[in-house]
C-alpha positions as CSV (number, residue, x, y, z in Angstrom):
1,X,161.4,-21.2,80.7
2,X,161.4,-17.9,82.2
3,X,164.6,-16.1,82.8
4,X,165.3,-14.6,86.1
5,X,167.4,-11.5,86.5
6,X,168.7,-10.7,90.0
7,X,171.2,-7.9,90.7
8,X,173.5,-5.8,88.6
9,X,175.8,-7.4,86.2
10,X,178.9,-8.1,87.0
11,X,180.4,-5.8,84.7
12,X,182.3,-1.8,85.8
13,X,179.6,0.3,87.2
14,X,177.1,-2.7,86.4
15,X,176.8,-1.4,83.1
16,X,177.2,-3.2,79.5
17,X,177.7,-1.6,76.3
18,X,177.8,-4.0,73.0
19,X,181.3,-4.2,71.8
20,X,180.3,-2.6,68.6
21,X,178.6,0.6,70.9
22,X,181.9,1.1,73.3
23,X,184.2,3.8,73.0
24,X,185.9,2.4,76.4
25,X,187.1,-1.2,77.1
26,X,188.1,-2.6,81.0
27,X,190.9,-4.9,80.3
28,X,191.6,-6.8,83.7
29,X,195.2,-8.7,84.1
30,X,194.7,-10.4,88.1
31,X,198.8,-10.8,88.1
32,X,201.2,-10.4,90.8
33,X,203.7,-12.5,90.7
34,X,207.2,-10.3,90.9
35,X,205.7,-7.9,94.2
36,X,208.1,-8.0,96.3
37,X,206.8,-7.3,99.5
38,X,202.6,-7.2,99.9
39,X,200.9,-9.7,97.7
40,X,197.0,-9.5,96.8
41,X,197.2,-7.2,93.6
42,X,195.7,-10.3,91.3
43,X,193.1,-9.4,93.3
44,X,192.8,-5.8,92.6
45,X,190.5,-6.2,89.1
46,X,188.0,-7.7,90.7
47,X,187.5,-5.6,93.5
48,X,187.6,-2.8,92.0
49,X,184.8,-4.0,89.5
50,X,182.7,-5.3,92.4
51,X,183.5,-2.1,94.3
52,X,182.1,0.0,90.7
53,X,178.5,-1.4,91.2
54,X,178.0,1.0,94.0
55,X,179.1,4.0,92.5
56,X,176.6,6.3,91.5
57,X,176.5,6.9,87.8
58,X,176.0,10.6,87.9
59,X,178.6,13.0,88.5
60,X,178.2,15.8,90.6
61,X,181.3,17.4,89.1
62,X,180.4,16.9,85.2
63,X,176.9,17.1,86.1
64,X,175.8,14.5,84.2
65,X,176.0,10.8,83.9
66,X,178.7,9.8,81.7
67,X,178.1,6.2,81.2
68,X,174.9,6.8,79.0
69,X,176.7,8.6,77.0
70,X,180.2,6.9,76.4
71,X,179.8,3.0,76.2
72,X,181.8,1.2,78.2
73,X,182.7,-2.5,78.0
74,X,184.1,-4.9,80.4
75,X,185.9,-8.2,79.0
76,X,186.7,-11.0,80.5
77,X,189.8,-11.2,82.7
78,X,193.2,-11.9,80.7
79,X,194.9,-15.3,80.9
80,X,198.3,-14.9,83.0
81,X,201.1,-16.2,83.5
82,X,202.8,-16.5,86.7
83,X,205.4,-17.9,85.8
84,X,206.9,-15.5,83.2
85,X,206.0,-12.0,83.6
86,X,207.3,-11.7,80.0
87,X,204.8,-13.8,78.6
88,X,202.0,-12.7,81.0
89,X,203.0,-9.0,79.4
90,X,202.3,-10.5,76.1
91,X,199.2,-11.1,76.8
92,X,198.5,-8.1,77.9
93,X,199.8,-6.3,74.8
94,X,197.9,-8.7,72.3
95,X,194.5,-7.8,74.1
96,X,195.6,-3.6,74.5
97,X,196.3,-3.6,70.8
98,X,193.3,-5.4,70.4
99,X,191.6,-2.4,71.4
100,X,193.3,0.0,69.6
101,X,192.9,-1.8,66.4
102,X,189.2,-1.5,67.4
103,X,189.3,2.1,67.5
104,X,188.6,2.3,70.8
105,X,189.9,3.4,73.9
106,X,192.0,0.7,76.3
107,X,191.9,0.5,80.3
108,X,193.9,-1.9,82.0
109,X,193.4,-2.9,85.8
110,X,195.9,-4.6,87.5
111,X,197.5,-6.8,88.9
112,X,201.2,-5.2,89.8
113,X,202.3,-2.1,87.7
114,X,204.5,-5.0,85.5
115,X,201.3,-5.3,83.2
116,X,201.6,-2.0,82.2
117,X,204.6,-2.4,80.4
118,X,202.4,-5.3,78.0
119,X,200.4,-1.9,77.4
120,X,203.4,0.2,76.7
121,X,204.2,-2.3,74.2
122,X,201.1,-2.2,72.1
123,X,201.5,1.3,72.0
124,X,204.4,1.3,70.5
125,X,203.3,-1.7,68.5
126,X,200.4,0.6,66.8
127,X,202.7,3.3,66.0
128,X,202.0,5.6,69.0
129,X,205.4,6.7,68.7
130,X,205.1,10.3,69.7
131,X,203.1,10.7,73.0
132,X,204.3,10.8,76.7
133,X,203.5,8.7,79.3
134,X,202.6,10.4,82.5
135,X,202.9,8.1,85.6
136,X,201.4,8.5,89.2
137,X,203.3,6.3,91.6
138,X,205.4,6.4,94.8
139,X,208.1,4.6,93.4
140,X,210.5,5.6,90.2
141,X,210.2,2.0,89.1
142,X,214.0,2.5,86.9
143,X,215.5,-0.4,87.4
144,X,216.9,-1.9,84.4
145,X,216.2,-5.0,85.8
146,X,215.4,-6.5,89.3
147,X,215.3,-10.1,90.9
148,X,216.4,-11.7,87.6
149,X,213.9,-10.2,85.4
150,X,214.0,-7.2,83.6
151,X,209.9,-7.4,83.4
152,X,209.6,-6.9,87.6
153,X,207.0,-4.5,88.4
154,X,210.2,-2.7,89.8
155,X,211.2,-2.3,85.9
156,X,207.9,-1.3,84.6
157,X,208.9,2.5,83.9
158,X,212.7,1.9,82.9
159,X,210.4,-0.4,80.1
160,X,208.7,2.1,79.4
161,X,211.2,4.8,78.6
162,X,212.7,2.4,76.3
163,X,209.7,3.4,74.0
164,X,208.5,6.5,75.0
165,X,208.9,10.3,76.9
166,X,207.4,9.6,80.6
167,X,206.6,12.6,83.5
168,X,206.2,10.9,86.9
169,X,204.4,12.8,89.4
170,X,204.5,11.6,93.5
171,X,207.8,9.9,93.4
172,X,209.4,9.6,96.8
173,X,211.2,6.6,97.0
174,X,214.1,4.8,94.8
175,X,217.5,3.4,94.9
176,X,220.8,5.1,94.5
177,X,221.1,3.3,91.1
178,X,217.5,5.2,90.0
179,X,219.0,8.2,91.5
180,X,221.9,8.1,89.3
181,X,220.1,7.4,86.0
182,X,217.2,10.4,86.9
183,X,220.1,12.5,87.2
184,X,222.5,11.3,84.2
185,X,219.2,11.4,82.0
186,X,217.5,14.5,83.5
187,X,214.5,12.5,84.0
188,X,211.4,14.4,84.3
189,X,210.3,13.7,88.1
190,X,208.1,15.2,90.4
191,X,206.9,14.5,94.0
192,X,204.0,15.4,95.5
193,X,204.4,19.1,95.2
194,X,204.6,20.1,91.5
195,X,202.9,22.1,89.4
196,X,200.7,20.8,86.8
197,X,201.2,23.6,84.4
198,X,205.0,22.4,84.5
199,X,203.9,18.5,84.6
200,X,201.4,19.5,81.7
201,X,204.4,21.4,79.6
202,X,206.3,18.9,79.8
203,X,203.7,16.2,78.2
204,X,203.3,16.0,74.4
205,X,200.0,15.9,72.7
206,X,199.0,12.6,72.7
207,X,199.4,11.0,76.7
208,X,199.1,7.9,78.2
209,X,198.5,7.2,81.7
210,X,199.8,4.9,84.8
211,X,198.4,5.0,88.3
212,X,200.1,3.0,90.9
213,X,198.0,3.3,93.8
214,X,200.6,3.7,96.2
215,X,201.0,7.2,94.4
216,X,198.2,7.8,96.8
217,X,199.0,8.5,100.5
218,X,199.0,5.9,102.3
219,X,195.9,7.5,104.7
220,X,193.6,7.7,101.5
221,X,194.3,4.3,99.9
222,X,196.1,2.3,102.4
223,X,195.6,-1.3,100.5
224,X,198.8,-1.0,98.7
225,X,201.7,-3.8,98.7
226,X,204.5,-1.3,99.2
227,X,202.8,2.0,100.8
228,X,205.2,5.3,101.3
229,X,204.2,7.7,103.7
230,X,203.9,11.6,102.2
231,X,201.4,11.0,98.7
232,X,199.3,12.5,96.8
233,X,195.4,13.5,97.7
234,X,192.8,12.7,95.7
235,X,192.0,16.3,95.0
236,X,195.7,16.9,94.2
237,X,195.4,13.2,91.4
238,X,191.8,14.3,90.1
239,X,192.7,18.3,89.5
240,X,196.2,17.0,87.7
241,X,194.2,14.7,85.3
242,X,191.1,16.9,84.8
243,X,194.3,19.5,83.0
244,X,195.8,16.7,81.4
245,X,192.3,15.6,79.7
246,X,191.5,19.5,78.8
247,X,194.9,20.5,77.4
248,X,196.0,17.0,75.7
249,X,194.5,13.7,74.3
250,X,194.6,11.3,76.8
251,X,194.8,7.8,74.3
252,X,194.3,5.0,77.0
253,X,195.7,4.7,81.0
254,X,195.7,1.9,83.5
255,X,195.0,1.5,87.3
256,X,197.7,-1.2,89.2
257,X,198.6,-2.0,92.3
258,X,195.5,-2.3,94.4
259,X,195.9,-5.3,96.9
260,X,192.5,-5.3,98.4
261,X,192.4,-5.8,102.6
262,X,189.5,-8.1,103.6
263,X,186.6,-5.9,105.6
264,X,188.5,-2.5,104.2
265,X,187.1,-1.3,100.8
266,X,188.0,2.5,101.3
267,X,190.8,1.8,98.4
268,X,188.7,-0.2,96.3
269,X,186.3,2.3,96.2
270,X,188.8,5.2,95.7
271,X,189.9,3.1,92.7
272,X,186.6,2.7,91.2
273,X,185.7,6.0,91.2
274,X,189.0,7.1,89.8
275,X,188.5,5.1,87.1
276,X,185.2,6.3,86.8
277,X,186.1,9.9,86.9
278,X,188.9,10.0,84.5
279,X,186.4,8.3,82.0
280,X,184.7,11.2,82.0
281,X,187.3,13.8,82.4
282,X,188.7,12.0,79.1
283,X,184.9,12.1,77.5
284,X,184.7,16.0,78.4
285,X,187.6,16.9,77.0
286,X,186.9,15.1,73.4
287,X,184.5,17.7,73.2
């Protein structure tokens, strides 16, 4: 019987690397289940997959095309579950450690910025003790705990400090009870105008990243479930990492928050790229 092949795969970029070939693994969580205002985000993964196949594979900044030379793998989407965002983070730390075990290099798309904490977790988990955490958002995300849970995506970087030294660059918005922790623990945060020699300093050697979309302004990636006016450019997010990936070893990073809007796939795009691009800012400065 002969075997018809129409179309890209359905894989980031369209591309496939073997598991044994891939440096770089898409881990997918479609989970939204504490937002508390837009919903969508379980919707992000795929789009932003779908939205990869029409990225072109060579880049005009690197100058070459990073995907022949890196491997990349997408798995299959993570079981959730939406009714504990406890467990669903489990899952999410079972398949990040996974990778890590692996030897290879873990990105998560989300799904709300609560998934993140499941790769927090595994981080810690594998011993990755000594490394900052530098987060992109509009939001602090400090509460110890919100609506009952204490694994809200409104929690996911009060989680994370639990574990490990975070920089957060584009906050604008939190509650007075955020307020009052940044200041009573001298939290490093930024807004969107900072340096990133100073947001650089400030990260240790080994960094993992977490982009909430909605660290974006609102007029460059408006499909966000809780958008603040005043954020970051792309130039201003692509320059930042491009430093972070030359001047420390970027171990892993995730993409959340993307709530796709039917007919509108500006963001989705934006995202895919992004992911695209810090691939290869990470791949460039291995070298």
């Amino acid at each position: 019987m002969k075997i018809f092949h129409i179309g890209l795969p359905r894989t980031f970029l369209g591309v496939q690397s073997d598991w044994q070939g891939a440096k770089y693994v898409i881990l997918s969580s479609p989970y939204d289940s504490t937002v508390s205002y837009g919903v969508g985000a379980r919707n992000g993964p795929k789009a932003i997959i779908d939205a990869s196949r029409q990225v072109e594979l060579y880049d005009i900044e690197l100058g070459k095309d990073i995907s022949s030379e890196c491997g990349i793998f997408t798995a299959d989407e993570l079981e959730v579950d939406r009714g504990s965002p406890q467990r669903n983070c489990k899952f999410v730390e079972e398949a990040v450690h996974a990778v890590l075990e692996a030897g290879k290099f873990p990105i998560l798309l989300g799904g709300e910025h609560s998934v993140s904490v499941g790769a927090f977790n595994a981080l810690a988990k594998f011993g990755k003790k000594n490394l900052s955490v530098l987060q992109i958002d509009a939001h602090a995300d400090m509460r110890d705990e919100y609506e009952g849970s204490k694994y809200d995506h409104a929690c996911a970087m009060a989680r994370c400090r639990e574990n490990f030294h975070a920089v957060s660059v584009g906050i604008r918005s939190y509650s007075s009870e955020e307020a009052e922790a940044i200041k009573k623990r001298k939290l490093d945060i930024y807004g969107s105008d900072f340096s990133a020699d100073e947001v650089i300093g400030k990260l240790k050697e080994e960094v993992y990243v977490t982009i909430d979309l909605d660290g974006f302004d609102p007029s460059e990636a408006p499909a966000v479930g809780t958008p603040e006016p005043g954020g970051l450019s792309w130039k201003q997010v692509t320059s930042l990492l491009r430093e972070v990936c030359r001047k420390r070893k970027v171990v892993g990073f995730d993409l959340v928050e993307l709530s796709p809007i039917p007919g509108n796939s500006v963001s989705d795009f934006l995202c895919a790229r992004l992911v695209y691009k810090l691939i290869g800012y990470v791949q460039e400065g291995k070298k």
